[in-house]
Steps between C-alpha positions, in 0.01 A plus 500: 500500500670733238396429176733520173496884406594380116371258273656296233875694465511470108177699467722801713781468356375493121305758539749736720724472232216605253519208254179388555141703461226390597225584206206244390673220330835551633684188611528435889781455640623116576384371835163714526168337347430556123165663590606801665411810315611842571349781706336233721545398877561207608479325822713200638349218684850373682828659643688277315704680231591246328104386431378691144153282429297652808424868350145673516444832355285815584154416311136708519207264648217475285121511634414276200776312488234189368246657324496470112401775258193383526485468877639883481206583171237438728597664767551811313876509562807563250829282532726661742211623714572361861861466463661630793641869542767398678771206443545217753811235606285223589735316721616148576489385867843509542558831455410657850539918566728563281583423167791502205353725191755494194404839287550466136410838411730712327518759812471516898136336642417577813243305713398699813849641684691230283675527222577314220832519218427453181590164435559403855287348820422690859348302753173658595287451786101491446228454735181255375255648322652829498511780234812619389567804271773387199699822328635399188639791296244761492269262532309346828321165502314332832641147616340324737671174684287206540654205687343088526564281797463212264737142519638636206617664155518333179677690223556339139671721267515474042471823318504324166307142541421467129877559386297860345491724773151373662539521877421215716171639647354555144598198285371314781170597470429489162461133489504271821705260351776735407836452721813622601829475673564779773732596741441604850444509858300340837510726785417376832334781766903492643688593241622177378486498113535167248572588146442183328390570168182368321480207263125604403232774593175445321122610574256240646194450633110510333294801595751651675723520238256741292527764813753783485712369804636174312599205680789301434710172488881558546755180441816610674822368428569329790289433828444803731340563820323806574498617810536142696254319216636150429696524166326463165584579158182557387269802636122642421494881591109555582419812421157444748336778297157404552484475887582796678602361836794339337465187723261245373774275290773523772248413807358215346807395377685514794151354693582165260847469624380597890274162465765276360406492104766446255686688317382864628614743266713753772499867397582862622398873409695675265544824373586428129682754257553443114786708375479701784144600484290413764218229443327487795452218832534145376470118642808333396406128561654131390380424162305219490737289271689169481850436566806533689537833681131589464173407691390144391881319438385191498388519172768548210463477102560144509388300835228395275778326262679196586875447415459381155235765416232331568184582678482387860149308659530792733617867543453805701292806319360847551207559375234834464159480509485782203185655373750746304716217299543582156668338187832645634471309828613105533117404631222220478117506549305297814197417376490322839503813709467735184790711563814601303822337617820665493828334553756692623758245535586289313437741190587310222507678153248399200702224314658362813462080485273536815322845449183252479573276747575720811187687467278193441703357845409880633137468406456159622651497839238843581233353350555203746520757780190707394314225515603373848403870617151462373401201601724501892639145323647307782866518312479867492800574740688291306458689168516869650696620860161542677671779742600731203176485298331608866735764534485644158122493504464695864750731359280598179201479757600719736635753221180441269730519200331551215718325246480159741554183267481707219854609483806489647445193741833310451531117605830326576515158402742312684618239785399526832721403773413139468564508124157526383368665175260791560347822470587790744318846478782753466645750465281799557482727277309825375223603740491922394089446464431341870495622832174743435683645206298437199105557447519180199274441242120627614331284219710220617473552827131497498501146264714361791233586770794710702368809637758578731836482292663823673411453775687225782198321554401195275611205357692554164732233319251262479277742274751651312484316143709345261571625112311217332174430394214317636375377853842319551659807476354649774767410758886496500758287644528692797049551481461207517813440849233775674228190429766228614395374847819381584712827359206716683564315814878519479493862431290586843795285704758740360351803467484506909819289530726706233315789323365701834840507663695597197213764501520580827886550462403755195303732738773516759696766494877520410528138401790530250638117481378249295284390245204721548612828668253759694267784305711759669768383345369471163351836517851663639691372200232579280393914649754647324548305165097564457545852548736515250281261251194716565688815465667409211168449324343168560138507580361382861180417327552409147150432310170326528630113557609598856240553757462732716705509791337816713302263731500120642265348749782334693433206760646302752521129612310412859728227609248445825182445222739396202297773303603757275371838614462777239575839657197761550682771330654544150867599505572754248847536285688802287513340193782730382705432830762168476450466880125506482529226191755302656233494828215383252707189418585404838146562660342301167754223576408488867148482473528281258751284674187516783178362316720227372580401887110494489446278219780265582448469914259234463730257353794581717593222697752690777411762725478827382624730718590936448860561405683630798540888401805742504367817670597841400411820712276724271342124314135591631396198210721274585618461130853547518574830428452872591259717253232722487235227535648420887403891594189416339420220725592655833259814364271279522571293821504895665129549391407130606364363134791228525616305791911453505589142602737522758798468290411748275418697792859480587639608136232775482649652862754714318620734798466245778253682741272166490213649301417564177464848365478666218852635569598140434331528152684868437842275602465278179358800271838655560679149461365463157561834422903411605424771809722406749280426883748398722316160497617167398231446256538197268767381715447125691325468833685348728 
């Protein structure tokens, strides 16, 4: 498709006729953003002339991008050091081989064979990842093209959010709860661009919030859908910084909503740009809020009021088990299941009439249900939805989160559909430090009696201890559900009955519908937005509260001997490869996923039975896809130390002579190298 050869015909005009030059300070012309700046490029993320908000411009990428003076002190490096030599456009998904560049330079550009006016835009074609030499002048600069295959692009756009000159990025981040209006611009990976502006940007999170790549809450005017999400006002942009795969949140997210769990926050990968400078690959996912438009809308301001202002005998709630809550948050204190309590809705101010009385009505009704936990009452299903406690503790079991029941474990207090009161455990939310991501606290660790926190062997939630002090402290809500006979029994039905399949679906290949999608998939929207992240500056690795991801013992589940089986050899990663980190999480979350089957077969009252299994020519493992590991296996089937079963026989028979050769092994080198063999490797077997 031709692309507009000019931009924006003011800009050409005004400056044709020389009334306008551009100089540091000078005022842009009407209908372009406020932030552009002269001698700069800029890149545009749609075709549509008419759009102005989706604008990125050339920037350098920075080796050190999140490293303090300090960081850079000890290191023995100067500020600066590491920046890039050359400049990059870090492009949106939409943008695809070609690409509009608007030169505001006060002469010609020229970007490989194309050139630039002064004051005008070319269309210019690019390959990924390619070099390209920039003449300027006199002058020659390096560009290289980078471009993500993520859902989408995010772009919010004010130049002056302080009303004196402060840019968005940097007011920002001076103080979390600083805030702004914006303007500008969701990009789907076709093209199609909403410019709804922004009621409110403003920083959020705990930790995360004290790392360079700063995560955000953004309040748009109006509800918007990004790239097929279900409309919501309110948004969280996850910045993920401290797990390199990019995928823990948005798997077990998406896992909750696969099993049937309320109010699953739904999210997609964006690229996300701040007045045009590129911020790196982002989660942008459903708040977890109250209201109409957003994720819990059940719950307003005042369902807990009746007509004449008075307080009802019952009302719906959110609530936050928060070891975090401060003086600024609307919280009580358990000193049932010593634990912070958060409520998120209704949030009354101080000085309301029922400030008091809501969170005394908060405290009371989970006190009632902590207690029921602890003791397996007999009226415990009718004080919490036994099915979403189950679910919500499997999912922190099988992650081994480390901040289970400390924070960020929301219940919904509500009706059920026979008009009962009572808890359900939901949404899902924050789960950065699980899936073999963090090492935790040794000291703690060792008081707990957990030896095996890394790894995806061992029992965890019910060790993992509360804030308070004392012997009662010892166990949460959700330590003491992994003690619960009746919760522990429930939770072995459905993890065969709902959790393996929705697993199973996971490891298939090129599952793209519904609530939980395939790995593949994942990883294909996610290959290119990483390498853009990663090249931009944020660290694979990024200090000592990770552990290290260079090498797992993996395992597998015997469904004959309803055993887990740990493999004989280690697996080793590239800790500074996205693919290898990506494969970390996935083989952590399988064998994890596997010594659980172990644990919870005994109680299983079905038949358990192997999934029946997709398979793909070049799949020697049988795990759903095509990588190095598969050539690995049939290296090994060739010199007889492993036995192929006979469907993995079948995969592993690349060029279809009936017997398995190293030549078979070569055939999937060259398929992960993207060598083309004339085979149909990774394709179905019919």
């Amino acid at each position: 498709m031709k692309k507009l050869i000019s931009i924006l015909l003011a800009l050409v005009t005004v400056l044709s006729l020389g009334l306008v030059s551009f100089s540091v300070g000078a005022a842009v012309p009407e209908g372009l953003p406020s932030y552009f700046e002269a001698d700069m490029l800029y890149a545009h993320a749609v075709e549509d002339s008419a759009e102005t908000e989706a604008w990125h411009h050339w920037q350098h990428a920075d080796s050190y991008h999140d490293y303090d003076e300090y960081d850079l002190r000890d290191l023995g490096l100067t500020p600066g050091e590491g920046v890039s030599k050359e400049k990059y456009f870090f492009l949106p998904s939409s943008v695809k081989g070609s690409v509009v560049i608007l030169n505001t330079f006060s002469s010609d550009v020229k970007i490989g064979d194309t050139t630039i006016p002064a004051g005008k835009t070319a269309e210019v074609s690019f390959t990924n990842g390619k070099t390209y030499t920039v003449t300027v002048g006199s002058k020659t600069e390096e560009l290289k093209f980078m471009s993500s295959t993520a859902e989408a692009a995010i772009f919010i756009n004010n130049p002056d959010a302080d009303g004196s000159g402060t840019d968005l990025f940097t007011y920002l981040s001076l103080d979390k709860e600083n805030s702004a209006k914006a303007t500008g611009a969701i990009v789907d990976d076709e093209g199609n661009v909403d410019n709804t502006p922004i009621k409110k940007i403003k920083g959020r999170g705990n930790t995360t919030w004290d790392k360079n790549k700063k995560p955000f809450n953004v309040t748009y005017d109006s509800a918007v859908s990004i790239d097929g999400m279900e409309k919501t006002k309110k948004l969280s942009f996850l910045a993920n910084y401290q797990d390199s795969s990019l995928i823990r949140n948005r798997f077990l997210q998406d896992l909750s909503d696969a099993v049937g769990m309320p109010y699953a926050s739904d999210s997609r990968f964006a690229d996300f740009y701040i007045n045009g400078e590129y911020l790196g690959s982002y989660q942008i996912t459903q708040k977890v809020d109250i209201g109409k438009n957003n994720l819990i809308p059940e719950i307003k301001d005042d369902t807990h009021l009746n007509t004449d202002g008075s307080l009802k005998a019952e009302f719906p709630f959110l609530v936050e088990i928060d070891a975090g809550a401060n003086d600024t948050d609307y919280h009580t204190y358990s000193s049932v299941a010593h634990c912070n309590l958060t409520v998120k809705g209704p949030e009354l101010d101080n000085g309301d009439p029922n400030y008091d009385a809501v969170l005394d009505f908060v405290r009371n009704k989970f006190d009632a249900m902590h207690k029921a936990i602890c003791s397996d009452a007999s009226n415990m299903g009718e004080l919490v939805d036994i099915d979403s406690l189950s679910k919500i503790l499997i999912i922190n079991e099988l992650s081994k989160n480390w901040d289970v029941s400390i924070s960020s474990l929301y219940f919904t207090y509500k009706q059920d559909t026979d008009g009962n009161w009572k808890f359900f455990a939901s949404p899902v939310w924050d789960y950065d430090n699980s899936l073999g991501n963090a090492t935790g606290v040794v000291r703690q660790l060792a008081s707990m009696g957990v030896k095996d926190y890394e790894e995806p062997t061992g029992w965890w939630v019910m060790y993992k201890p509360g804030n308070g002090s004392g012997k009662t402290s010892k166990y949460t809500t959700l330590g003491y559900a992994a003690r619960n006979a009746t919760v522990m029994d429930y939770c072995a039905q459905i993890w065969f009955d709902e959790f393996l399949p929705a697993l199973n679906a996971f490891n298939e290949s090129g599952t793209a519908d519904g609530e939980l999608l395939s790995k593949d998939y994942y990883y294909n929207v996610l290959e290119g937005s990483a390498a853009m992240n990663y090249e931009m500056g944020w660290l694979l690795t990024t200090g000592t509260w990770i552990c290290d991801h260079s090498n797992l013992q993996n395992g597998s589940f015997d469904y004959t001997a309803k055993k887990y089986v740990p493999d004989t050899n280690i697996t080793y990663y590239d800790i500074n490869s996205f693919k290898d980190q990506y494969q970390y999480t996935i083989d952590w979350l399988n064998s994890r996923a596997a010594w659980l089957s172990e644990q919870y077969a005994p109680a299983y009252k079905g038949t358990i039975t192997p999934p029946s299994t997709t398979l793909y020519l070049g799949d020697a493992d049988l795990d759903g896809t095509v990588n190095v590991k598969d050539a690995t296996v049939i290296q090994k089937a060739v010199a007889k130390t492993v036995t192929l079963s006979a469907d993995a026989g079948l995969c592993a028979n690349v060029d279809g002579d009936e017997t398995v050769t190293v030549k078979d092994a070569t055939a999937v080198q060259k398929f992960v190298a993207k060598i083309e063999t004339g085979y149909k490797i990774g394709e179905v077997i019919e």
